[in-house]
C-alpha positions as CSV (number, residue, x, y, z in Angstrom):
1,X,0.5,18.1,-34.0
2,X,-1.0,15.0,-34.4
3,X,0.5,12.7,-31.7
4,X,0.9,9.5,-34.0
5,X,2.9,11.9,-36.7
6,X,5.9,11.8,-34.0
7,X,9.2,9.8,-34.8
8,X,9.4,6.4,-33.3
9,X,12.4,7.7,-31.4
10,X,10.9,10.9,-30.5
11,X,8.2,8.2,-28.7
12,X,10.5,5.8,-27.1
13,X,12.3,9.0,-25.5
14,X,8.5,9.9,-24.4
15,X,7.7,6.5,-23.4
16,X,10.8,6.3,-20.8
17,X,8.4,8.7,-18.6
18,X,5.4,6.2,-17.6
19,X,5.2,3.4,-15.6
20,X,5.1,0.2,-17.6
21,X,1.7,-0.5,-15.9
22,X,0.7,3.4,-17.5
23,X,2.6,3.1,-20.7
24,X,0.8,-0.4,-21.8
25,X,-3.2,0.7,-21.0
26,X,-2.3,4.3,-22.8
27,X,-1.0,2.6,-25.8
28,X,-1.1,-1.1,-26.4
29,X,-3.5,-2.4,-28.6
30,X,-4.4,1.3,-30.3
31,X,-2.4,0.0,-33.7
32,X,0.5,-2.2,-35.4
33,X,3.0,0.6,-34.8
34,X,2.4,1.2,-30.9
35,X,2.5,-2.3,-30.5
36,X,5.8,-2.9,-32.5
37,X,7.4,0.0,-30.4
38,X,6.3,-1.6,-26.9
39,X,7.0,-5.3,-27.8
40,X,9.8,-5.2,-29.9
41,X,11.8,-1.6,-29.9
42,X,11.1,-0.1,-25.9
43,X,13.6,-1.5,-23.5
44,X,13.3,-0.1,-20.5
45,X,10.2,-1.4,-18.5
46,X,9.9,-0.2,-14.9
47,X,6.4,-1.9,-12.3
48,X,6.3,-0.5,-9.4
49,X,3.4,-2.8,-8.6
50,X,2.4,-1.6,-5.4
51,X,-0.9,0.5,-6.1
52,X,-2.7,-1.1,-8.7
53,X,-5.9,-3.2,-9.4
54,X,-6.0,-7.0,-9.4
55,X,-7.9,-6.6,-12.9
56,X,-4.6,-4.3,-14.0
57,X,-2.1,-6.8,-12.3
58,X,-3.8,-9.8,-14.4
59,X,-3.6,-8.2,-17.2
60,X,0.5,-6.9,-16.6
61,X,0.9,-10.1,-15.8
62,X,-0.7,-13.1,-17.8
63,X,-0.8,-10.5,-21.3
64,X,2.8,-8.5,-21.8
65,X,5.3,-9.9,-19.3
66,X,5.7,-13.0,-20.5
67,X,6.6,-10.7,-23.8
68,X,9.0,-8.5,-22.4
69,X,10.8,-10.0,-19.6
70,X,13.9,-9.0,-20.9
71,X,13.3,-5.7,-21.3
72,X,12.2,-4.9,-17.5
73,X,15.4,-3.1,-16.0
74,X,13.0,-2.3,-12.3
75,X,10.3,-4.4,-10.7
76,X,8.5,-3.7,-7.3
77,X,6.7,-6.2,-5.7
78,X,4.5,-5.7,-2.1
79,X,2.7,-8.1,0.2
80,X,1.1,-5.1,2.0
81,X,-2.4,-5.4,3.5
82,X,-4.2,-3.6,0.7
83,X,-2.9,-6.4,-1.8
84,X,-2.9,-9.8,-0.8
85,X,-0.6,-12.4,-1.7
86,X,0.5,-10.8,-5.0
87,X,4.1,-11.8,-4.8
88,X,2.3,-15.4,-5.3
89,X,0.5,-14.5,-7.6
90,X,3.5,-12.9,-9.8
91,X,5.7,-15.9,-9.0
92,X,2.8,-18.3,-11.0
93,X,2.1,-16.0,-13.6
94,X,5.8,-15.1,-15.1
95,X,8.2,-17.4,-16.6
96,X,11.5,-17.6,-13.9
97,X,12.8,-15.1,-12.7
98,X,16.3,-15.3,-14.4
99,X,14.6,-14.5,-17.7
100,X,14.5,-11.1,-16.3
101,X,18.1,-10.9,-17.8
102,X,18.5,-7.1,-17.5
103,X,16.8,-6.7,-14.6
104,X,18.5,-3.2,-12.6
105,X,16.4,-2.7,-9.4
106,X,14.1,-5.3,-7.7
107,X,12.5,-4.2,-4.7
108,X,10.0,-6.7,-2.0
109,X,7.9,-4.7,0.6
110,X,5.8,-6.2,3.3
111,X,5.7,-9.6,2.3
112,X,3.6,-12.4,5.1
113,X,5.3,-15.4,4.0
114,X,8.6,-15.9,4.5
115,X,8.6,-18.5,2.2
116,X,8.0,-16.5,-0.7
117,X,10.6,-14.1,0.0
118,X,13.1,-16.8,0.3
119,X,12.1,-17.9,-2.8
120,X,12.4,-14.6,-4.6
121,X,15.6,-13.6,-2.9
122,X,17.2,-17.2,-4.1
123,X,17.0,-15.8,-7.7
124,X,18.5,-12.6,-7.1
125,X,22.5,-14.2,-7.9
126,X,20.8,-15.1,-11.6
127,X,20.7,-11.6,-12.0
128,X,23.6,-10.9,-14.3
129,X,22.9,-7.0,-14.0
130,X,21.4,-6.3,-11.0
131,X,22.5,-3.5,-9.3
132,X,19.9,-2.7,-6.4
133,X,18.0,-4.8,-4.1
134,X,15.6,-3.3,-1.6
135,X,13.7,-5.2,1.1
136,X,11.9,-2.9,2.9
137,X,9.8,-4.6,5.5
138,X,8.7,-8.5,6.0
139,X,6.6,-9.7,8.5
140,X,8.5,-13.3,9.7
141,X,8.1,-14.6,13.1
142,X,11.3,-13.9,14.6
143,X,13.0,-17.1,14.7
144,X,12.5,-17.1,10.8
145,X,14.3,-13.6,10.3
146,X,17.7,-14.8,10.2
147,X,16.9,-18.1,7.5
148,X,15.8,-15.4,5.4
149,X,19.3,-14.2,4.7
150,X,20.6,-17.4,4.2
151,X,22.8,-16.2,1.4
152,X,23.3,-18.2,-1.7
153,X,26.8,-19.8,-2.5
154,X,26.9,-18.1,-6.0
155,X,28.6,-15.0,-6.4
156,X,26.5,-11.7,-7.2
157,X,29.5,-10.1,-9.7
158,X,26.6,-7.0,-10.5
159,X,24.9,-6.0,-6.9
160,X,25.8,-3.0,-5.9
161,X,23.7,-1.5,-3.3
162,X,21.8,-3.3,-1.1
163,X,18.8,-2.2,1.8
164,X,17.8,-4.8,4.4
165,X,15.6,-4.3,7.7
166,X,17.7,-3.9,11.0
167,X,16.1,-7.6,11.9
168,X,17.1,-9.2,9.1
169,X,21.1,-10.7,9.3
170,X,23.3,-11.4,11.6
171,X,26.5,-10.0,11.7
172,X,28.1,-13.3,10.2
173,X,26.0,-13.4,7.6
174,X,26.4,-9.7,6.5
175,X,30.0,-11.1,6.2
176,X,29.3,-13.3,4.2
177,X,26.5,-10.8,1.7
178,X,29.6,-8.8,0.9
179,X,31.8,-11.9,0.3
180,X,29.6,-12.6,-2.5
181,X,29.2,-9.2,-3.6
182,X,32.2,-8.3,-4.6
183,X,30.6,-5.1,-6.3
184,X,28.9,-4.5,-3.2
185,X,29.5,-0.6,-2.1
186,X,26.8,0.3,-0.2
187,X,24.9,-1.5,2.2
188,X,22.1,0.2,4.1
189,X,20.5,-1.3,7.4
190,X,18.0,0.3,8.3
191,X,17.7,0.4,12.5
192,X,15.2,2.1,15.2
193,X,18.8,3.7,16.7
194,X,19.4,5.8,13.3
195,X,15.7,7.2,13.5
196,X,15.5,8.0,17.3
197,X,18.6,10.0,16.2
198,X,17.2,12.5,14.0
199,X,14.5,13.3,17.2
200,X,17.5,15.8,18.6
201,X,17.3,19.6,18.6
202,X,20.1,19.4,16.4
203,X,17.6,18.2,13.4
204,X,14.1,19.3,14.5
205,X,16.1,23.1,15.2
206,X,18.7,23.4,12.4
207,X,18.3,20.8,9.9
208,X,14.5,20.3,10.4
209,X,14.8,16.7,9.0
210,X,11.5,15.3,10.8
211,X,9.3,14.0,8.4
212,X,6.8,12.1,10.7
213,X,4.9,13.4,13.7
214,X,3.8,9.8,15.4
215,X,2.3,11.2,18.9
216,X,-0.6,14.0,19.0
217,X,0.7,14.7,22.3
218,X,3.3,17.0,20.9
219,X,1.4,19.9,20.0
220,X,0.2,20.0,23.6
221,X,3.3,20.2,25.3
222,X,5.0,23.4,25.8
223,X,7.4,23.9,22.9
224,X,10.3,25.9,22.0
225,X,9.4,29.0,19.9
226,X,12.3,28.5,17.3
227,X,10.9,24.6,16.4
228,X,9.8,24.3,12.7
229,X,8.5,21.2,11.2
230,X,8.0,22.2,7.5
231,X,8.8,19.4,6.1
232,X,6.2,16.2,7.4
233,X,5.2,13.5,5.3
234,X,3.1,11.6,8.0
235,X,0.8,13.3,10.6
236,X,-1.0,12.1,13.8
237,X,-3.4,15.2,15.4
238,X,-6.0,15.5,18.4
239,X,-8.8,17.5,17.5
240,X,-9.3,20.5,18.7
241,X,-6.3,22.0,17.4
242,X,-4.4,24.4,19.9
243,X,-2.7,27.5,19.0
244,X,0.6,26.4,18.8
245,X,-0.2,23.6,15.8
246,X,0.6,25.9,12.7
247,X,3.1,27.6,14.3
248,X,5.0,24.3,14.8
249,X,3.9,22.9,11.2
250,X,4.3,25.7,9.1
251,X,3.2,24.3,5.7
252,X,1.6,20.9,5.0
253,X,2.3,20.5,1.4
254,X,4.6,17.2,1.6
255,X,2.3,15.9,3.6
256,X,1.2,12.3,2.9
257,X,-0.4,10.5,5.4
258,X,-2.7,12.3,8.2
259,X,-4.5,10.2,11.2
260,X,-7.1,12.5,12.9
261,X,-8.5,11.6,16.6
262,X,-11.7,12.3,18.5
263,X,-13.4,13.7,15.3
264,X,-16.8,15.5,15.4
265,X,-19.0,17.9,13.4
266,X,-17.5,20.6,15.5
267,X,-14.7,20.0,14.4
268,X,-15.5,20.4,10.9
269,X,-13.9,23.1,9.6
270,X,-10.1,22.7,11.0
271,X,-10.6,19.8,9.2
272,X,-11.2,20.9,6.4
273,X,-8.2,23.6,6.6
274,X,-6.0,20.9,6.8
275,X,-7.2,19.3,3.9
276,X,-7.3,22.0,1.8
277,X,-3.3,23.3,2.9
278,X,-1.8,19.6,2.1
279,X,-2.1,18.9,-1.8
280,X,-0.3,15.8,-1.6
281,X,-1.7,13.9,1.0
282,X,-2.5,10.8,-0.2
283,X,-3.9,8.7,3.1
284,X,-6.7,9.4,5.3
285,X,-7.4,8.0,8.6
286,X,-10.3,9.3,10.7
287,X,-10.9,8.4,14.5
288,X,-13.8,8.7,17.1
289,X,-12.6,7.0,20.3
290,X,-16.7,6.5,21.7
291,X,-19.5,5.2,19.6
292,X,-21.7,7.9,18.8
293,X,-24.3,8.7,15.8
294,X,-22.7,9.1,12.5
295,X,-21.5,12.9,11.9
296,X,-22.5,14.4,8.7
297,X,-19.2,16.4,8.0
298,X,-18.3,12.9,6.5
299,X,-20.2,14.0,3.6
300,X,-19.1,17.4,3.2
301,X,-15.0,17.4,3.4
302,X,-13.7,18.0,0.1
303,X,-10.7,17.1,-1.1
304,X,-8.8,15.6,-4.5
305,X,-5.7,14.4,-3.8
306,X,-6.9,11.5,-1.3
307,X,-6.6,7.9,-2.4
308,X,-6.8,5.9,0.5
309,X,-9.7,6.6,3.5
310,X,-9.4,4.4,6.1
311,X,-12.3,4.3,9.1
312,X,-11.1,1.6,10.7
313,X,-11.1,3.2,14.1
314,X,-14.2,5.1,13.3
315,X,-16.8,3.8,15.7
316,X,-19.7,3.4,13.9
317,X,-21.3,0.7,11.5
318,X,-22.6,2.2,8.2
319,X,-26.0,1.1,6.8
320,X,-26.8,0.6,3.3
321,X,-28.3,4.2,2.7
322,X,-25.1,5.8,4.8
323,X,-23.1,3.9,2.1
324,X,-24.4,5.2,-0.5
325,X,-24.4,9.0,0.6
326,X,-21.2,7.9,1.3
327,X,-20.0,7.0,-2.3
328,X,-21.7,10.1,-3.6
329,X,-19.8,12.4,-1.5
330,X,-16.3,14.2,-2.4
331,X,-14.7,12.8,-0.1
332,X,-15.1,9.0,-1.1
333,X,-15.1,9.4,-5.0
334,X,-12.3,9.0,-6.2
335,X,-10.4,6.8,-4.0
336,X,-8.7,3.4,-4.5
337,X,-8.3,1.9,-1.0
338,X,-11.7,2.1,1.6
339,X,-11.2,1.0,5.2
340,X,-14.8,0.5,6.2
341,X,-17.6,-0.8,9.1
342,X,-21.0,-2.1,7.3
343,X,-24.0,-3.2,9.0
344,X,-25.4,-5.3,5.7
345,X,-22.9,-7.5,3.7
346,X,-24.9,-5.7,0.5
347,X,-23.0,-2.9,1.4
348,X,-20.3,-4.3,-0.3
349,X,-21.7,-5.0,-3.4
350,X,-23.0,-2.0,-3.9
351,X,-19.6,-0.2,-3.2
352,X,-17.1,-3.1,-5.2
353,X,-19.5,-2.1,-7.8
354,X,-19.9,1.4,-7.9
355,X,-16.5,3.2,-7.0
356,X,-15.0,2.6,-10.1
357,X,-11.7,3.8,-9.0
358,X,-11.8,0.9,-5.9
359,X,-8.7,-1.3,-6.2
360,X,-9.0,-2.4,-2.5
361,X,-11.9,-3.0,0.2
362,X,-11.4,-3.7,3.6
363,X,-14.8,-4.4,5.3
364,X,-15.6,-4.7,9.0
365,X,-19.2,-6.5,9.1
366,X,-21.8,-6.1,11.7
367,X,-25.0,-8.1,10.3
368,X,-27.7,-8.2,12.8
369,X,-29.3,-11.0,10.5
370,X,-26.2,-13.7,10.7
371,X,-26.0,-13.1,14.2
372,X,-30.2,-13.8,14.8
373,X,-29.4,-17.0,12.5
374,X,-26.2,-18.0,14.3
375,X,-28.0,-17.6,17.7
376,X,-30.6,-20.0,16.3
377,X,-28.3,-22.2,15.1
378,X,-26.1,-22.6,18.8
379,X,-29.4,-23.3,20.0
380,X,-30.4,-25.9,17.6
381,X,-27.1,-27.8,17.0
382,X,-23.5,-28.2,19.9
383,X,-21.5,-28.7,17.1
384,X,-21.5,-25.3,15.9
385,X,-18.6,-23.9,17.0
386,X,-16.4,-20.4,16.5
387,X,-19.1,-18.3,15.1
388,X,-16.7,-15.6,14.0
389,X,-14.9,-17.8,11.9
390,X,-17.6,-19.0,10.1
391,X,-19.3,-16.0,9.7
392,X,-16.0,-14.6,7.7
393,X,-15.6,-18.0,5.8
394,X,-19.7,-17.8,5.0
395,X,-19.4,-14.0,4.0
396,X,-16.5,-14.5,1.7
397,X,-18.1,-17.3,-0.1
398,X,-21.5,-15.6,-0.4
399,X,-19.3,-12.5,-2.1
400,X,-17.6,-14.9,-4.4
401,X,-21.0,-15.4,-5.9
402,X,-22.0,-11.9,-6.2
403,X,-18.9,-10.6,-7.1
404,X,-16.7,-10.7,-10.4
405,X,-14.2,-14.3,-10.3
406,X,-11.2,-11.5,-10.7
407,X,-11.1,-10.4,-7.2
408,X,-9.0,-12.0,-5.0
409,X,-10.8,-12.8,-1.2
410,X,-8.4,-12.9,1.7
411,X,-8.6,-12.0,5.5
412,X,-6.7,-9.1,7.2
413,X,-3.4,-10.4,8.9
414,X,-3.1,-7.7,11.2
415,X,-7.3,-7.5,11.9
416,X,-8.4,-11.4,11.6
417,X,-12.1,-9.8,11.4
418,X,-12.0,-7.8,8.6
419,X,-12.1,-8.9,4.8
420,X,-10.2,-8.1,2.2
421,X,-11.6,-7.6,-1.5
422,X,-8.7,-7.1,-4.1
423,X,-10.4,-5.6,-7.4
């Protein structure tokens, strides 16, 4: 059946499926009718803005939200590392927030500025219908945690649920949150008490309920027989794996996130087991403790689910010919987020350009040249001060000029070092 045959309502029922960010590339802009259905007839818009590219956010953003705002009923925003300052970017590119007028869910992760948060959170009470508001993690300084939650005087008559960090209120001013919700009947809190509670026999025996093994060490203790971890969403492991591993972890198909240690060629094939026995896993973070030669199983692993690879703690500096075997291999192809050490700055031109999937690059530098120039330079002049700083500011500059005016620069809050290249 031709799909453009189908009844308009048959296609609104179809297009309550997608992401808004999905629905509008797949069919805005293919004729008059699609657009009528998505600008005038669809009303339930959901971003989840938290994995997408700055060219796709731009477009969202400056093209069709200004359009529909009142037909978003659940927006996610996130100031993690792999997207800089996008809440700020949102905030200047949308008309305010209380046009979102049937707004249901609004959800902030990870934000660096408190101020931005605030701002954001002092719209919420416009809100006339919303019903759930998740802030999953900010990064304030700790004297700023508590101003965050400086609730606003008007009265939230829609909010029903609401999820905060354990840091976040105090216990007056939780008081006062469910003053002025009066629809307010569930209020989650999320503390480090509730998750050291689920470590107990009771859940990793019975209920298995552990979805997160955070120290390697485990599988080299001596463990009870009768402990099953089937259900694990996020992995740490020590290479060589002992004996015990798969009888402890079962079945690695929720698996999402998996850091490996001390990797090496030898190593090559457990690897690649694990791989191969988690479909889902979506983040990839390999290890090597010592700085050694570059192993060439990086080129071989295989694997299709994968979107983010991160070698931050990789010890080794790629070259520009390493790069490129790099992005030709399976493992590297398709992803969207690259955690990466570079000898030549060219490095990442060549991979901004080429991974066509790429909407994030984080880039360690180590270019012998700068340094020669920057030794030259101490020599020649006392004023030249902080080389590392300038060496960041000079790189992003010179990749402004080589690279598209669409990507956003920024440097790494967490790793001051490394740059970050939203695409």
């Amino acid at each position: 059946m031709d799909f453009e045959l189908l009844l308009n309502e048959i296609l609104l029922d179809l297009f309550d499926y997608f992401d808004g960010i999905d629905l509008l590339r797949a069919f805005y802009s293919l004729n008059y009718r699609f657009n009528d259905l998505l600008y005038n007839q669809f009303r339930l818009y959901r971003f989840n803005f938290s994995s997408i590219s700055k060219r796709d956010f731009d477009m969202i953003c400056q093209q069709h939200l200004p359009f529909i705002t009142q037909r978003v009923i659940s927006l996610s925003l996130t100031g993690n590392y792999d997207i800089p300052e996008q809440a700020n970017f949102f905030l200047s590119y949308i008309p305010p927030f209380n046009h979102f007028i049937h707004l249901q869910l609004l959800s902030v992760e990870g934000f660096r500025s408190c101020r931005t948060l605030m701002k954001i959170l002092d719209e919420y009470h416009h809100l006339c219908n919303l019903t759930y508001l998740t802030i999953n993690s900010y990064n304030c300084g700790a004297n700023q945690a508590h101003t965050v939650f400086q609730i606003p005087t008007n009265i939230s008559s829609s909010l029903e649920s609401a999820s905060i960090p354990s840091h976040g209120p105090e216990l007056n001013q939780l008081h006062t949150l469910i003053e002025y919700t009066p629809c307010l009947n569930r209020l989650h809190e999320r503390t480090d008490k509730l998750l050291k509670s689920f470590q107990t026999s009771f859940w990793t025996n019975q209920h298995q309920c552990i979805t997160s093994v955070q120290n390697y060490r485990l599988f080299d203790q001596p463990t009870s027989s009768y402990i099953r971890l089937p259900n694990i969403k996020g992995l740490r492991i020590k290479l060589p794996l002992n004996d015990q591993f798969w009888s402890i972890v079962p079945s690695l198909n929720i698996l999402e996130t998996l850091v490996v240690y001390s990797h090496a060629d030898s190593f090559q094939s457990q690897l690649q087991v694990l791989l191969d026995r988690a479909p889902n896993l979506r983040c990839l973070d390999i290890r090597q403790g010592e700085s050694l030669s570059l192993e060439m199983s990086l080129f071989q692993y295989r694997t299709s689910s994968v979107r983010q690879l991160d070698f931050r703690g990789y010890n080794y500096y790629f070259n520009e010919e390493e790069c490129i075997r790099l992005y030709h291999s399976q493992l590297c192809i398709q992803r969207e987020v690259l955690f990466i050490r570079i000898k030549s700055r060219h490095s990442t031109i060549y991979l901004v350009k080429n991974m066509i999937n790429l909407r994030s690059l984080h880039v360690k530098r180590d270019d012998e040249e700068y340094h020669k120039r920057l030794a030259t330079a101490k020599n020649n002049n006392d004023k030249y001060r902080d080389g590392n700083v300038e060496n960041e500011e000079e790189l992003i500059d010179w990749l402004k000029d080589c690279l598209p005016s669409t990507c956003l620069f920024s440097k790494n809050a967490h790793f001051p070092s490394d740059i970050v290249i939203w695409i």
